[in-house]
N, C-alpha and C positions, 0 to 999 in steps of 0.2 A: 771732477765728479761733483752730481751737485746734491748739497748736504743733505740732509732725511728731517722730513719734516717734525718739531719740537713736540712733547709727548704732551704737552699741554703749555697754554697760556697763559698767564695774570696778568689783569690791570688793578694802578693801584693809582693813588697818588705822590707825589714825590716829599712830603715831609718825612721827619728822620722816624715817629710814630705809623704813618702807613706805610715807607716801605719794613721796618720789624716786623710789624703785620703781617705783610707780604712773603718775608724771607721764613717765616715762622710758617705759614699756611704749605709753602714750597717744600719745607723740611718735612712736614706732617705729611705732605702726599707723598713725596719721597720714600719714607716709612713706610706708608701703608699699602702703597703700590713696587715697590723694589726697585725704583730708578733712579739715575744717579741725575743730583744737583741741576747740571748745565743740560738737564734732558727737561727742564721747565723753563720757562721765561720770562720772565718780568717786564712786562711794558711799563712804564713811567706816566703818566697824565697830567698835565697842571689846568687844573678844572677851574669853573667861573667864581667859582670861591677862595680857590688860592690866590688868583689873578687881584681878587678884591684888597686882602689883606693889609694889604699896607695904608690904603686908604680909610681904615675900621669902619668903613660903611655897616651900618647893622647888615646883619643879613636878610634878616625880614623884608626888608627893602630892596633886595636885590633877587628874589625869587626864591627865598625861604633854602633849606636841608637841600632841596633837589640841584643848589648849585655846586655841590660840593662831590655829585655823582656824576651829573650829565651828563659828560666826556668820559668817562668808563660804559656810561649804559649806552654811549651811543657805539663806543667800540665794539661792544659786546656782542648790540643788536646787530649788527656790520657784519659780524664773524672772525673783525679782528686780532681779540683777545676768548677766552672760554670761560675765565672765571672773573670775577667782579670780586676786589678783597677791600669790604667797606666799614668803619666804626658803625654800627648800626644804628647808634643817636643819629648819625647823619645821611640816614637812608627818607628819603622821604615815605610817608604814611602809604602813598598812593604809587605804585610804579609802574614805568611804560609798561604800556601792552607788549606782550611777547618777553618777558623776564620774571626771574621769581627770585627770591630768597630762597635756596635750596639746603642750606647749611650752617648753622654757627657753632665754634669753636666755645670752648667749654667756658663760661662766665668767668672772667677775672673780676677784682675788688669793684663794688657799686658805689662806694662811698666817695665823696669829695675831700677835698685836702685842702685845709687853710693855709698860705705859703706868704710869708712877709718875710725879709729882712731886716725889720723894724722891730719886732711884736710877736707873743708866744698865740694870741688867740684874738678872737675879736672885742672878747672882752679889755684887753689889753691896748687895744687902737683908740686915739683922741679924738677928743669930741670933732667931728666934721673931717674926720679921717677921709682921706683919698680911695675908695674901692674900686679895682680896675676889673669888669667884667664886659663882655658883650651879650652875655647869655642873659635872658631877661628871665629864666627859671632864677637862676642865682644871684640877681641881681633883688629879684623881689624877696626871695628868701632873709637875703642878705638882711635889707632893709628893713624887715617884719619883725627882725631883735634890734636892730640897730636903724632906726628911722634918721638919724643926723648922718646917715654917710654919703658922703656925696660918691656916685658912681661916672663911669666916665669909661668909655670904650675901649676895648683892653684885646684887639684880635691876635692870631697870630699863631704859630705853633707854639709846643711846649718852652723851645729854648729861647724863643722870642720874647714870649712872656715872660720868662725867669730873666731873660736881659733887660727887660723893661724894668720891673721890680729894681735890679740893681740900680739903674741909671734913675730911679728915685719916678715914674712916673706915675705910681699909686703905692700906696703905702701897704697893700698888701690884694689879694687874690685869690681864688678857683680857683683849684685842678682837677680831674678825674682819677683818682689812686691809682685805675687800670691802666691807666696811657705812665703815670709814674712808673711805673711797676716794670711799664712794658721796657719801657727805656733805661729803666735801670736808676732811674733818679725819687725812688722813694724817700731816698734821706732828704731830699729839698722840702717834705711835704713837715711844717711848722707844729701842726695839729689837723686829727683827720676828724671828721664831722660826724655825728650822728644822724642817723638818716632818718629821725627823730622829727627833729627840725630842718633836717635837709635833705628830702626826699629827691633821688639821681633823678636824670633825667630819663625819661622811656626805653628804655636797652641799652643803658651805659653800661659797658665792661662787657660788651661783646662784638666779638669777631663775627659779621655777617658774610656767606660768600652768597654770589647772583651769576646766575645762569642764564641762557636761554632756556624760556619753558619747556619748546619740545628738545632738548638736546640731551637724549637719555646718557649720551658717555659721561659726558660732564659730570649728570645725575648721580650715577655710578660712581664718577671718582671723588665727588665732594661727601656723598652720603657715607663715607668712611670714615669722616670726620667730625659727623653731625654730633651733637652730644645734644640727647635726646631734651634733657632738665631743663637746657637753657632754650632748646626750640621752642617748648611749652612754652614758656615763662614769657619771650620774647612777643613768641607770637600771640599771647593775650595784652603785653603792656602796648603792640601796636594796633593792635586793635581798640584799644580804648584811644586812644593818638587817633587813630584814623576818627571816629564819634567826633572828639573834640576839633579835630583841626577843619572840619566841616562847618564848624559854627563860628572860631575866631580864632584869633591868635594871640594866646595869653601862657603867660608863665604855668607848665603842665609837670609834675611828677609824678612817678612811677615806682612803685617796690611792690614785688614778688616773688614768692617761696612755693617751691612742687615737694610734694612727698609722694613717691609712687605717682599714680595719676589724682591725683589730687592738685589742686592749684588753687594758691591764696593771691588777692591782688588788692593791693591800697590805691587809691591813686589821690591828688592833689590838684584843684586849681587855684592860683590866683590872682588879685589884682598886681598892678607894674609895681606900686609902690608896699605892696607887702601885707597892707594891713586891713585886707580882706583875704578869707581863702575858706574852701568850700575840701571836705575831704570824705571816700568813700572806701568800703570795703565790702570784698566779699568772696566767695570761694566757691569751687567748681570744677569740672570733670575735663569740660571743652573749653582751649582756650580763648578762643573769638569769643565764644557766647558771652563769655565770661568779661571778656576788655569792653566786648561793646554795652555790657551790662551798667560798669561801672562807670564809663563814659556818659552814658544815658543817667547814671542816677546823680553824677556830677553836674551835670547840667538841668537836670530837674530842681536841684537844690539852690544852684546859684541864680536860676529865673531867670525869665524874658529878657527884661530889662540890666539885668549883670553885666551884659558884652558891652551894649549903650554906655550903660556909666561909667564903666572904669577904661573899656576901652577905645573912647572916641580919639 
């Protein structure tokens, strides 16, 4: 007899942080729909991003965020899979036609997490200290207290990283507290950072799921999931991402807070090496109007000529 088709699909990526994401998303529908575990599915993807990895190619140079989905969005678009279970940091700004961001799971921790085996803080780290990052947000941040660090390409997933550290390849490191937390290795995190001085990246510590647009079941089964606070929030911090990533590609952060419909949004740009950065704020009802608000007043500030200089 031949078997009854699965009550829904996931694609995910295969690190040990997207499929928890994955088995977490499955458990949730599970719940909220009354079906049992093996009535979901997990498709596995190893996307152009992971493929990169080892090579620590930046990514910028290999076709930015969008490499890290393309093989879910194409499964998706196909009819392969139903649901897309993405870190939303690595959702591109811009998405294929015929997809949407229909859901995010409730915000876990925004903040970063300074992780050494060497060293309690960065204050702590010697002069021309080793900093292993790829992320050019963190790398500049980094920089803009600490100008003598030499930074140096640092990809990989969570336990890659934390093996690298060990094997001595940089003296200390980024995390995102949310992917700690998620994995259960928050005790690795040395000191967790003020998002003060170190504003997350644009929808860090959230769970995006993608749909096909018109695929109202889907719509259905994800929207029991959505948690309204963090839809807002997301969808104003990429809205201001989408502003900026239109004009360049520079170190971009993001921090915002809802009360009720209310929405506050900071955002940050700045140069690679740190020691320019341009920062705005403002608050509002809608969250587009609002991201592309701040996008637009970021880039008023930092002028014509800003992209030129800093990043030729």
């Amino acid at each position: 007899m031949q078997s009854s088709a699965p009550f829904a699909r996931i694609g995910t990526r295969g690190s040990p942080l997207a499929l928890a994401q994955a088995k977490l998303v499955r458990s949730l529908l599970c719940q909220r729909h009354g079906v049992e575990e093996d009535a979901i599915e997990i498709d596995v993807f190893s996307t152009g991003g992971d493929r990169s990895q080892a090579s620590n190619v930046p990514v910028s140079s290999i076709g930015g965020k969008g490499v890290f989905t393309k093989e879910i969005d194409e499964a998706l678009l196909s009819g392969r899979i139903d649901i897309g279970v993405h870190s939303s940091k690595d959702v591109a700004s811009v998405l294929p036609e015929g997809m949407r961001l229909a859901a995010f799971l409730e915000r876990e921790d925004v903040r970063d997490a300074f992780l050494s085996v060497k060293v309690q803080s960065f204050d702590h780290l010697p002069k021309r200290a080793v900093f292993g990052t790829s992320s050019i947000r963190r790398a500049a941040q980094a920089l803009r207290i600490r100008p003598d660090l030499v930074i140096v390409p640092f990809r990989g997933n969570v336990h890659t990283r934390l093996n690298k550290l060990l094997g001595g390849v940089a003296d200390a490191t980024l995390l995102a507290m949310a992917g700690l937390n998620r994995l259960q290795e928050a005790h690795r995190a040395t000191a967790i950072l003020d998002t003060e001085s170190f504003m997350p990246a644009p929808a860090q510590g959230a769970i995006g799921l993608a749909i096909r647009s018109a695929d109202q079941r889907s719509a259905d089964l994800v929207e029991a999931l959505d948690h309204a606070p963090t839809h807002r929030t997301i969808a104003a911090e990429r809205a201001m991402l989408a502003v900026l990533d239109g004009s360049c590609r520079t170190p971009v952060g993001a921090l915002s807070s809802v009360s009720g419909d209310h929405l506050t949004l900071q955002g940050e740009i700045l140069s690679l090496d740190g020691q320019t950065s341009f920062r705005a704020e403002g608050s509002g009802n809608d969250p587009e109007t609002l991201g592309r608000r701040i996008g637009e007043d970021l880039l008023h500030q930092a002028g014509p000529d800003w992209v030129r200089q800093w990043m030729a």
